[in-house]
C-alpha positions in Angstrom: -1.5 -1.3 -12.6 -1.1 -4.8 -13.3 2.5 -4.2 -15.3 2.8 -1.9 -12.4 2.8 -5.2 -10.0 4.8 -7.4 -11.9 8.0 -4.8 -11.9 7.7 -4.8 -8.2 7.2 -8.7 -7.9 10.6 -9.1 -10.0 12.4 -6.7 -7.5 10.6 -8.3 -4.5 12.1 -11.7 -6.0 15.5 -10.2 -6.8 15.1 -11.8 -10.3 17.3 -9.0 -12.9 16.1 -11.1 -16.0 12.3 -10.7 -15.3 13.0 -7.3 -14.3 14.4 -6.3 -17.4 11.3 -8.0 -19.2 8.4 -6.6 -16.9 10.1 -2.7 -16.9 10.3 -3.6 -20.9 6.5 -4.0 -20.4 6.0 -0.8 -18.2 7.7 1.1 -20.5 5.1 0.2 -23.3 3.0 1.8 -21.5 4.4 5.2 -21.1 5.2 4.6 -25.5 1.4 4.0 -25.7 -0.1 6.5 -24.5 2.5 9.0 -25.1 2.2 8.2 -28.9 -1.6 8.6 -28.6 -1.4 12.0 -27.2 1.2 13.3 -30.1 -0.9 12.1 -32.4 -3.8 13.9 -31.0 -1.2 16.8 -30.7 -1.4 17.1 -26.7 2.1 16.3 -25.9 5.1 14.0 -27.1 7.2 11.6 -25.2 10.5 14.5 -25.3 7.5 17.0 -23.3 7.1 13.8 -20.7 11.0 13.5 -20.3 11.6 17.2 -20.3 8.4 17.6 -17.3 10.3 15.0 -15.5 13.5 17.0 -15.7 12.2 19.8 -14.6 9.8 18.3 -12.0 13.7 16.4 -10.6 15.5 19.8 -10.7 12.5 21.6 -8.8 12.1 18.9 -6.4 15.7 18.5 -5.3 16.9 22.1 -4.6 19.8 20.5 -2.6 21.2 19.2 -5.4 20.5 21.4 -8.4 19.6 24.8 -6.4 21.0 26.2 -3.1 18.9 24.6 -0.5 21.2 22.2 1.9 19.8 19.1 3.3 22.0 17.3 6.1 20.1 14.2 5.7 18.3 11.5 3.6 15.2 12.2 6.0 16.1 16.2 5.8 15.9 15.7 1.4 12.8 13.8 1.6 11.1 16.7 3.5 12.3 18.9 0.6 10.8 16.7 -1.7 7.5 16.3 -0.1 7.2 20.4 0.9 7.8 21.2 -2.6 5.5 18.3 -4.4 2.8 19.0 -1.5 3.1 23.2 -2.8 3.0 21.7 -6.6 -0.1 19.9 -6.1 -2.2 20.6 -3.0 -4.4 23.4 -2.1 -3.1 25.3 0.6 -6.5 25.1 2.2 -6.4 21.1 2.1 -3.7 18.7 3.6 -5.5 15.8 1.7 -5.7 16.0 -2.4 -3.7 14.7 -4.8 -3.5 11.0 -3.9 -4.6 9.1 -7.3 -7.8 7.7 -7.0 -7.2 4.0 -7.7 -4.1 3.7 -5.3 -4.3 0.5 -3.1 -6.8 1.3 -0.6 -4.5 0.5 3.0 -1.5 2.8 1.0 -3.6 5.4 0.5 -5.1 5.3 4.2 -1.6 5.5 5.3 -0.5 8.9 3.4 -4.1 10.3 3.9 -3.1 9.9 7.7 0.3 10.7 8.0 -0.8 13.9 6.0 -3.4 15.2 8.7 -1.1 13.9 11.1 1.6 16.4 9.8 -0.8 19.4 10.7 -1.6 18.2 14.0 -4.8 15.5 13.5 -3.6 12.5 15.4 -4.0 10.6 18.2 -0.9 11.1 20.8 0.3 7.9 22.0 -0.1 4.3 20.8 -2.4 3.2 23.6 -5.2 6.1 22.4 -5.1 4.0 19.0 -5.5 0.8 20.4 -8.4 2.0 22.7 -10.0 3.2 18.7 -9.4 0.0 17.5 -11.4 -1.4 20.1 -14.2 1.2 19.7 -14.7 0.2 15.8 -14.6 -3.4 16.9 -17.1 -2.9 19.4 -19.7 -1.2 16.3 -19.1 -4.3 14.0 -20.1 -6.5 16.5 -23.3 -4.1 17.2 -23.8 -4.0 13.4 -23.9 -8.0 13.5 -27.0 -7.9 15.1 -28.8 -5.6 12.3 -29.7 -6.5 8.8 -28.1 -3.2 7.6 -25.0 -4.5 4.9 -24.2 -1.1 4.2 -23.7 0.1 7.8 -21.4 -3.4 8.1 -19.4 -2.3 4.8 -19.4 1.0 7.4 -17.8 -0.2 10.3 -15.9 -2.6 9.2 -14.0 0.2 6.8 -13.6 2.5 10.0 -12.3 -0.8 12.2 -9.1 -1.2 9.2 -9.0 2.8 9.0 -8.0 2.4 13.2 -5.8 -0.4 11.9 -4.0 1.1 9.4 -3.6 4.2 11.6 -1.6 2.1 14.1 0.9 0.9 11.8 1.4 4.2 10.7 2.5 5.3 14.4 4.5 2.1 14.8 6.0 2.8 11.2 5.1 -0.4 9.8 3.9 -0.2 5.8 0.6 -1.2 6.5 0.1 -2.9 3.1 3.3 -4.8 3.3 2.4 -5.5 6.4 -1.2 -7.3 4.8 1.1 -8.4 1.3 3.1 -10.3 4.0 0.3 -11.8 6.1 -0.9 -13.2 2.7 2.2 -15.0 1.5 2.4 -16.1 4.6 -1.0 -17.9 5.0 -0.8 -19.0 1.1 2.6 -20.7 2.2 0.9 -22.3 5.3 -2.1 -23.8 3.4 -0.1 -25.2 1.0 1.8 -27.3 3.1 -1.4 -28.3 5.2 -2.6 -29.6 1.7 1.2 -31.2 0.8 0.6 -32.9 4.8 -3.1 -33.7 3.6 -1.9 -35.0 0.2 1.1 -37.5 1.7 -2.1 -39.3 3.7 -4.0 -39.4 0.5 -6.4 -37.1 1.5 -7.7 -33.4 0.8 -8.9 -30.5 2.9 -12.7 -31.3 1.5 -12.6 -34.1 3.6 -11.6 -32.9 6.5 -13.7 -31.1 9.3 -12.7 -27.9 10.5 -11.5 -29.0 14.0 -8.9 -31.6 11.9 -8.1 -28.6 9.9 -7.2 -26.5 12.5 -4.8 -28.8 14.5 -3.2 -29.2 11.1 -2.8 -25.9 10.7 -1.2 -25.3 14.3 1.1 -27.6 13.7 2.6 -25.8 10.8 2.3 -22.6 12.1 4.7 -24.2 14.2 7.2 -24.8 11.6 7.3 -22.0 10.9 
């Protein structure tokens, strides 16, 4: 996962020498445990090549079968129709997401899945009026000793959430991935402001802080 990370963080920053160093990295991986398995005589690294030819060929009938698609939009639903017969049940819209996937990705495809077969709230406003709902059972969980009931609510209140970026089609982990560089970007030029006075945030109170930080959510 985290060699996973870095390859996206080297195309995120547009930077062709890390990338060739971090998918070097990720590559080590698929060597690993490929090498592992043919010497436990499950499978070698020419059957994980030749699965992923065959998996490309059955997966894109449009370009290696009959099947025309119009579209990018039109392929994609190829792909997904025939990966979604692959792997699913036909009695389940919901297996085969791995298990470990970032929680708010996997909230999205969970819900754009169930959405597909009719599960989903019909307008945007319907959502919002959700959204308030699980707000309104945090706050009543506030009032009761009962952690687990919090964990509870508050994971139903960022289900709501994530299911209204789905309907707006905004990546609702982006979406977070963004909100954090942009408050790590903030802070740290509150604490360059802070630093230029001789000072640090520690001794500052939080009303100081706050005025701080307004003015360089200002800045941009």
């Amino acid at each position: 996962m985290e060699e996973c990370c870095e390859v996206v963080e080297a195309i995120e920053r547009n930077d062709a020498q890390a990338l060739q160093e971090e998918l070097g990295d990720l590559l080590l991986q698929v060597l690993i445990q490929s090498q592992i398995c043919s010497e436990q005589g499950i499978f070698t690294l020419a059957d994980v090549i030749h699965s992923l030819k065959q998996k490309l060929i059955r997966r894109h009938p449009h370009v290696f079968g009959t099947r025309n698609a119009s579209s990018p939009e039109e392929a994609l639903a190829t792909w997904e129709s025939v990966k979604h017969a692959e792997k699913h049940s036909p009695s389940s819209a919901i297996p085969g997401l791995p298990r470990i996937l970032p929680a708010l990705k996997k909230a999205q495809k969970i819900q754009k899945r169930v959405a597909a077969v009719g599960f989903d709230w019909p307008d945007v406003p319907q959502i919002l009026e959700k959204i308030r709902e699980e707000l309104s059972e945090v706050e009543e969980e506030l009032a009761t000793p009962d952690r687990k009931g919090l964990e509870s609510e508050l994971g139903d209140l960022l289900f709501a959430m994530v299911n209204l970026c789905r309907r707006l089609q905004i990546d609702a982990e982006e979406a977070l991935q963004s909100a954090v560089r942009r408050f790590c970007e903030r802070f740290q030029r509150l604490e360059k402001m802070l630093i230029e006075e001789g000072r640090v945030p520690e001794e500052c109170d939080l009303t100081e802080l706050d005025e701080i930080w307004e003015k360089v959510k200002k800045e941009g």
